[in-house]
BAMARNU-944874 format. One record per residue (C-alpha): x, y, z. Coordinates in steps of 0.02 Angstrom, whole numbers, plus 50000, padded with zeros to 5 digits. Example, Ala and Ser with C-alpha at 12.3 -4.5 7.8 and 13.67 -1.06 7.14 Angstrom:
<bamis>
    east   north      up
   50615   49775   50390
   50684   49947   50357
</bamis>
This chain:
<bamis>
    east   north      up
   51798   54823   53085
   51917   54924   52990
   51797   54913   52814
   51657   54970   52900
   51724   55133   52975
   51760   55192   52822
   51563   55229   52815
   51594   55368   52935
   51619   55548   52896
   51772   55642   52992
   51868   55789   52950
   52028   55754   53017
   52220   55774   52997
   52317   55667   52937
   52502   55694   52970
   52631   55765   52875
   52624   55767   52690
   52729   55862   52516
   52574   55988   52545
   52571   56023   52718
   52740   55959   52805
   52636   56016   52969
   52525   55883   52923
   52370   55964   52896
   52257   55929   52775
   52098   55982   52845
   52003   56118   52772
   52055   56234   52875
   52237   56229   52963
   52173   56279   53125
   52070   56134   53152
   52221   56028   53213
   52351   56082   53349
   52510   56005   53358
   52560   55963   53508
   52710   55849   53554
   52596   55740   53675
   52420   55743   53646
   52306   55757   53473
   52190   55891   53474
   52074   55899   53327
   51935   56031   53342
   51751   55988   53266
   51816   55812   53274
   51650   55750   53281
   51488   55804   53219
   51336   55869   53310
   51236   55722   53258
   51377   55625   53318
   51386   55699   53484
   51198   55686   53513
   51206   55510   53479
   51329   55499   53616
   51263   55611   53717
   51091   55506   53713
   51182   55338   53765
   51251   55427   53918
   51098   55489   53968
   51003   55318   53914
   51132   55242   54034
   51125   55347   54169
   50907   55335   54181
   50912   55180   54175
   51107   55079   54190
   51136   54982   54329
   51171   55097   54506
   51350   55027   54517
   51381   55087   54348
   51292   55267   54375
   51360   55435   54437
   51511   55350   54530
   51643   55468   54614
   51832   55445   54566
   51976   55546   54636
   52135   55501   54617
   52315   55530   54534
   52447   55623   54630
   52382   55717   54795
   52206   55634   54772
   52149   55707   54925
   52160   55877   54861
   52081   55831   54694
   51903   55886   54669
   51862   55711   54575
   51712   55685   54463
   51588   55574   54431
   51594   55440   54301
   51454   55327   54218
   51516   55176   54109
   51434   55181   53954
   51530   55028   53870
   51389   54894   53929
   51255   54973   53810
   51391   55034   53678
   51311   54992   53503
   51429   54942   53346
   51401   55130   53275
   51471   55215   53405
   51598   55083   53447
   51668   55109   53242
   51640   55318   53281
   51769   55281   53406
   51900   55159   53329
   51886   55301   53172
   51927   55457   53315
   52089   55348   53374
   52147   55316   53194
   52122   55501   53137
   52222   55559   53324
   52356   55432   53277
   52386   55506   53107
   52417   55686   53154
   52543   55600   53271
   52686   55513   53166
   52779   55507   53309
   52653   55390   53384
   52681   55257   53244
   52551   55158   53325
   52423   55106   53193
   52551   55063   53079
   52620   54930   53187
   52455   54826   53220
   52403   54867   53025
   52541   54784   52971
   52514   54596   52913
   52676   54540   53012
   52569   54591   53165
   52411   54464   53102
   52529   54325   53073
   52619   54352   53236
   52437   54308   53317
   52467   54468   53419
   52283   54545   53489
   52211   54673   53413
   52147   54837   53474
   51983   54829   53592
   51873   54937   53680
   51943   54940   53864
   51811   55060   53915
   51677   55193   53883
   51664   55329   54007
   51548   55485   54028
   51615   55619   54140
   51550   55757   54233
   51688   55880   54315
   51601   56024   54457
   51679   56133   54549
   51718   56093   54718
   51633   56155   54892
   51791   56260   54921
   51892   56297   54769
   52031   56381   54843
   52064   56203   54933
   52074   56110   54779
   52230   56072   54668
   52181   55967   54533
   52010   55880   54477
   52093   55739   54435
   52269   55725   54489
   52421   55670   54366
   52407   55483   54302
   52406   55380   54171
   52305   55257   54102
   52421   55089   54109
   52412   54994   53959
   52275   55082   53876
   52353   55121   53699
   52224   55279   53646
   52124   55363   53764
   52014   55515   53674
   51916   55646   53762
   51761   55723   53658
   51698   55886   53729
   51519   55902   53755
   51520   56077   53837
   51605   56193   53786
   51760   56300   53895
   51719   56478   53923
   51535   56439   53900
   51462   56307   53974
   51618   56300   54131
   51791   56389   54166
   51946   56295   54230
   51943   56118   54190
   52099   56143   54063
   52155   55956   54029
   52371   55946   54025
   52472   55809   53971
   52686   55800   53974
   52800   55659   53932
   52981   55648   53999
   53075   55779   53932
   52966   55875   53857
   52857   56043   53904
   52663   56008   53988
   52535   56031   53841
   52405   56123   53888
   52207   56110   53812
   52108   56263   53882
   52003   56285   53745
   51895   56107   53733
   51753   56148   53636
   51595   56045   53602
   51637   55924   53483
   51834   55940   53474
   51913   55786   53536
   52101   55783   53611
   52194   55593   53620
   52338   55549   53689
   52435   55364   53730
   52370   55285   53891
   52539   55286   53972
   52570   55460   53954
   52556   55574   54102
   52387   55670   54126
   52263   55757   54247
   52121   55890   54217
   52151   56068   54312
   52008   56103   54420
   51829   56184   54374
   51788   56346   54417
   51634   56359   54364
   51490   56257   54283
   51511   56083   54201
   51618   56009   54108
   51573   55861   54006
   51656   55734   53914
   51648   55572   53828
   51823   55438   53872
   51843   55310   53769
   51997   55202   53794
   52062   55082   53677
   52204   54924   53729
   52268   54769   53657
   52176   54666   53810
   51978   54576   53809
   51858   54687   53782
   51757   54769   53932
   51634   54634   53987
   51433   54696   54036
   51437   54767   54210
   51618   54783   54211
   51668   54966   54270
   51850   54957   54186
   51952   54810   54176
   52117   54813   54250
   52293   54788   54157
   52378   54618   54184
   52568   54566   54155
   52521   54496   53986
   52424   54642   53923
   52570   54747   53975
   52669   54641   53864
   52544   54669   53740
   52548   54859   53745
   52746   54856   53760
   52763   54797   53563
   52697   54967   53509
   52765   55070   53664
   52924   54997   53701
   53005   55170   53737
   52885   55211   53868
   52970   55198   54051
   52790   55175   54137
   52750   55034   54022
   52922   54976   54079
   52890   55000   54247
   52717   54923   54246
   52798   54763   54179
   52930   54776   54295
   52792   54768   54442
   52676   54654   54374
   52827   54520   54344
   52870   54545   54515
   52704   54512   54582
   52711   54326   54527
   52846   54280   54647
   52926   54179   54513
   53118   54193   54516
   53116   54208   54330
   52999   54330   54332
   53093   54426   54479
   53228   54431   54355
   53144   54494   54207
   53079   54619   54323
   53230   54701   54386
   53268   54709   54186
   53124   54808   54137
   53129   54913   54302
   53314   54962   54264
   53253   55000   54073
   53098   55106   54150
   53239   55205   54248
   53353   55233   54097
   53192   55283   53998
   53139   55423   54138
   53268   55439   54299
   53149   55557   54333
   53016   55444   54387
   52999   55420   54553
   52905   55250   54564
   53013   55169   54443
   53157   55203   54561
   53042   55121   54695
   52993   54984   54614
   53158   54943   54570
   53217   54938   54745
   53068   54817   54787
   53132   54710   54668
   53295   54724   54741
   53225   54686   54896
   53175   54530   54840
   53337   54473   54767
   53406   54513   54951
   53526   54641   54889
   53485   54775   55022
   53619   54906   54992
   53565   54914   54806
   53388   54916   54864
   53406   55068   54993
   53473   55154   54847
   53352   55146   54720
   53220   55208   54872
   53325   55345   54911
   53329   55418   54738
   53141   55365   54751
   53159   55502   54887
   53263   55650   54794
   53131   55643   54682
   52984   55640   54778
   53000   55668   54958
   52815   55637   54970
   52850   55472   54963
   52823   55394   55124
   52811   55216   55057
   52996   55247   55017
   53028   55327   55169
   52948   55184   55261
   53061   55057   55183
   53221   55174   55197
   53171   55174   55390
   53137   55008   55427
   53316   54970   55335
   53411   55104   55449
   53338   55041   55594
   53400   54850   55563
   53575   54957   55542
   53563   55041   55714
   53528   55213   55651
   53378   55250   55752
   53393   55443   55739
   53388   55415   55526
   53244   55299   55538
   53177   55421   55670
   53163   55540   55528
   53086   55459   55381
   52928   55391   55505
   52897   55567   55536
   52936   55605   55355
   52807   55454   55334
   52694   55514   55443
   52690   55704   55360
   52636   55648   55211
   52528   55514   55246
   52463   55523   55449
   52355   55367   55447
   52487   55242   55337
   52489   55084   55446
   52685   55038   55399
   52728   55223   55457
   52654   55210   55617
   52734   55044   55632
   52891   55104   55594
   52879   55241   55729
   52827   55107   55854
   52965   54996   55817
   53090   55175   55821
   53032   55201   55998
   53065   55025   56068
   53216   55001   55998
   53240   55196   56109
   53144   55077   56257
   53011   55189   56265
   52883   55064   56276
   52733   55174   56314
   52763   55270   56169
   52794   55118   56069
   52613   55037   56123
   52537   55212   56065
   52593   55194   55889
   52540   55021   55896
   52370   55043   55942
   52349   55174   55798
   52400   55058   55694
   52246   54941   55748
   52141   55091   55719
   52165   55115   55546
   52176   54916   55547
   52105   54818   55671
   52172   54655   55597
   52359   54657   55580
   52457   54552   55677
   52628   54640   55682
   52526   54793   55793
   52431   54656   55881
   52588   54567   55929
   52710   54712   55961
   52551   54807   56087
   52570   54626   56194
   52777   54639   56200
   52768   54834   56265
   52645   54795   56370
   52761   54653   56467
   52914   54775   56470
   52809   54897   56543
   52748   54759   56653
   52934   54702   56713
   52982   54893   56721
   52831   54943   56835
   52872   54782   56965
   53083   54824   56950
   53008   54993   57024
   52905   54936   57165
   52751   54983   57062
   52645   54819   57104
   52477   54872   57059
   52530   54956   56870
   52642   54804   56856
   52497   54693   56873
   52385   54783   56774
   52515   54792   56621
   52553   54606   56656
   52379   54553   56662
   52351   54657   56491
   52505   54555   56403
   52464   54387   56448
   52295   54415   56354
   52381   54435   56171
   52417   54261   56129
   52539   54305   56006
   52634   54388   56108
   52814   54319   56099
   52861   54384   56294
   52702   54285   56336
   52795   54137   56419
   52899   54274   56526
   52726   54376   56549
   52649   54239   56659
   52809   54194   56745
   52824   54393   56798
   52643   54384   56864
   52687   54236   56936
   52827   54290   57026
   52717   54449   57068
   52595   54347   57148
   52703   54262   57254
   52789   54419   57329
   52601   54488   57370
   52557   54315   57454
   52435   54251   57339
   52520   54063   57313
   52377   53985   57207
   52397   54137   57084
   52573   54098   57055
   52560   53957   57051
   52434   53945   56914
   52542   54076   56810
   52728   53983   56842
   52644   53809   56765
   52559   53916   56640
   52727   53988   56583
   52818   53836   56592
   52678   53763   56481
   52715   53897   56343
   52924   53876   56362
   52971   53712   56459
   53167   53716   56417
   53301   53860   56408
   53337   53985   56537
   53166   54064   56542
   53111   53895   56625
   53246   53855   56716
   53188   54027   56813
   53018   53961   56800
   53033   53804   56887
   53132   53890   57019
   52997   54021   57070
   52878   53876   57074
   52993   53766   57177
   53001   53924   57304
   52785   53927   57295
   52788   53775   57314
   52902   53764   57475
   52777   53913   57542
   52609   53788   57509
   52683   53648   57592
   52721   53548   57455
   52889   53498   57481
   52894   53365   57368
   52833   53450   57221
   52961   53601   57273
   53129   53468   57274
   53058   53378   57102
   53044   53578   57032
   53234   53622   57072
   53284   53443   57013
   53222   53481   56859
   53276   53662   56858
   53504   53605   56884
   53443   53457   56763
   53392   53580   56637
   53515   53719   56676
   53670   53585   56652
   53597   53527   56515
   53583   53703   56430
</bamis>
């Protein structure tokens, strides 16, 4: 690949030199910018060039197929505030040309950035004869930023992310800023160092940057902005009909050899080891996650990540700490706060864990674990009917988990048992009848021996009956059926069945003695 780019035309900087110690040896100076994060090289590409590009995209987007076409993304940090944009993937009708165009843009960005020190590792024969992967198209992207319905309400159009194990991802204007659309300035930062800003995109210039660096687009004001994203990673190429493959544990491994010193690489590895459940792995992962922390103790997730790990290893105290600097640093996060909760609560400290569910539940209203957490805050305060309220939301959002499920049927018998201590028959029976329907319930065997006993006091024998044998069928040794065989032995004696009421209280000193 590398022979044949050399066919293509670029004027482009590259890197410091006897001449230029800036490193530019353009024609003229100002076509680079030197920026500590990002490459910005303006009339990066020609106007032939860009029409070539320009013509795929729009090739693609007649007639590529609908999943692939005009889809919405919004996301990064406070997604729901982001504006988003839509995206067509381009890299299933890519042709070699424009694929070499491309490799040539990321080798002339990674020359005006020594720093980088990319190319040089993967050019190098060591990195052949290692059998290491070389550098692939990951994807292909046409975007389209517009302003939002109600700009005042927006805070990003794309929120701060990065793009995993992607090595070089370059943008290539295709309108112009101050022209064609106002806003849409693109910023990127890397720990310790000051946000870059690119207000100025012009058609044709082309800003790059390393995938794992931190980015998002500022939102557009006005008109359109257009770009061409092409990413490039040490992973398979993008297969046809792919949107954009994801990153894996080896790729990350991959990517790490030329971006060791990147904490989210770190922490990506960290999480992906993790994932596999293998204690090996679980060990390697608590390595990278405490290198991804030493490389930016700024980074909030890394500190999370590292107490999931912990977690995992069962060392709780050093787990609640890494989630509580999780928490200094971003007390958005309710994940954190979620797991800082649920911790607290196991302790006794219901008023703490109190706090980070509503914490939880600011920041995120409709985040199942939160609303679980709240639940299990309030029945641990016995307020069951608050409890069953945060319960059921939870089956709202998702109809399917158990934990809600099970937990609704437990408040349900307390509130059962409560409403009968009180004289409250008819609620009791209702609440009752309600709990012996969830099957997982685990107060179901004491559920039907409450109804039972309920039953019995309102004169309805064959009622209690059924309920007693139906708890005793559920639980048929411990103390829960010792009192089960004696309120059917008492039914019993009311029906008339004397026999059956003596062989009930045998069994109930037999297993009582016994216990």
């Amino acid at each position: 690949m590398l022979a044949a780019l050399a066919t293509i035309s670029l004027t482009v900087c590259l890197g410091p030199t006897d001449a230029d110690p800036a490193g530019c040896t353009a024609r003229e100076h100002n076509q680079c910018d030197h920026g500590e994060q990002a490459a910005v090289i303006r009339g990066a590409v020609s106007e032939e060039q860009l029409q070539m590009l320009a013509h795929l995209a729009e090739r693609v987007k007649l007639n590529g197929p609908a999943h692939l076409v005009r889809q919405t993304r919004n996301f990064g940090d406070n997604a729901k505030n982001n504006g988003g944009h839509n995206v067509t993937y381009l890299h299933e009708s890519v042709q070699a040309r424009e694929t070499q165009l491309l490799w040539q843009l990321a080798l002339a960005a990674d020359a005006t950035m020594p720093q980088w020190g990319i190319a040089k590792k993967f050019q190098d024969p060591s990195w052949k004869k290692a059998s290491r992967p070389m550098p692939t198209l990951r994807c292909l992207e046409a975007m389209d930023y517009f302003p939002g319905d109600r700009v005042e309400d927006i805070e990003d159009s794309l929120g701060w992310h990065n793009d995993g194990s992607t090595i070089y991802t370059i943008a290539i204007g295709l309108t112009s800023a101050g022209i064609d659309y106002d806003g849409g300035d693109l910023q990127v930062r890397t720990p310790g160092s000051e946000v870059q800003t690119v207000s100025d995109l012009q058609r044709g210039d082309m800003v790059a940057w390393r995938g794992w660096d931190i980015h998002r687009v500022r939102p557009v004001i006005r008109g359109q902005r257009q770009v061409i994203v092409a990413e490039w990673w040490l992973g398979p190429p993008a297969s046809k009909g792919d949107t954009r493959p994801g990153d894996t544990l080896q790729i990350v491994r991959n990517t790490l050899q030329v971006g060791k010193h990147s904490g989210i690489l770190n922490r990506m590895l960290a999480y992906f080891a993790m994932q596999t459940g293998d204690q090996q792995e679980l060990a390697k992962a608590a390595e990278a996650a405490n290198r991804a922390v030493e490389l930016d103790p700024t980074d909030a997730k890394s500190h999370r990540i590292l107490g999931m790990i912990k977690q995992s290893q069962g060392k709780i105290e050093d787990a609640v700490s890494a989630f509580s600097k999780s928490l200094k640093i971003d007390p958005t996060d309710s994940s954190s706060h979620v797991t800082v909760g649920l911790f607290l609560l196991d302790r006794g400290e219901v008023d703490a864990a109190e706090n980070h569910a509503k914490q939880a539940l600011l920041h995120a209203p409709e985040m199942s674990r939160a609303l679980l957490l709240m639940g299990f805050v309030n029945k641990h305060r016995n307020d069951m009917k608050a409890a069953a309220k945060s319960f059921r939301a939870v089956l709202k959002i998702d109809p399917k988990n158990k934990v809600a499920y099970k937990q609704i049927g437990e408040c349900l018998f307390h509130l059962g048992v409560s409403a009968l201590a009180s004289g409250d028959e008819d609620t009791a029976e209702k609440r009752l009848g309600q709990a012996i329907k969830i099957k997982s319930n685990p107060k179901l065997s004491e559920a039907h021996r409450a109804l039972g006993t309920l039953f019995a006091n309102k004169g309805d024998l064959q009622a209690a009956e059924k309920n007693l044998l139906q708890a005793l069928k559920l639980s048929s040794a411990g103390p829960g059926a010792v009192a089960s065989y004696e309120a059917l032995a008492i039914v019993l004696k009311k029906k008339g069945d004397d026999k059956g009421s003596r062989e009930s209280l045998r069994i109930a000193r037999k297993l009582a003695t016994s216990g």
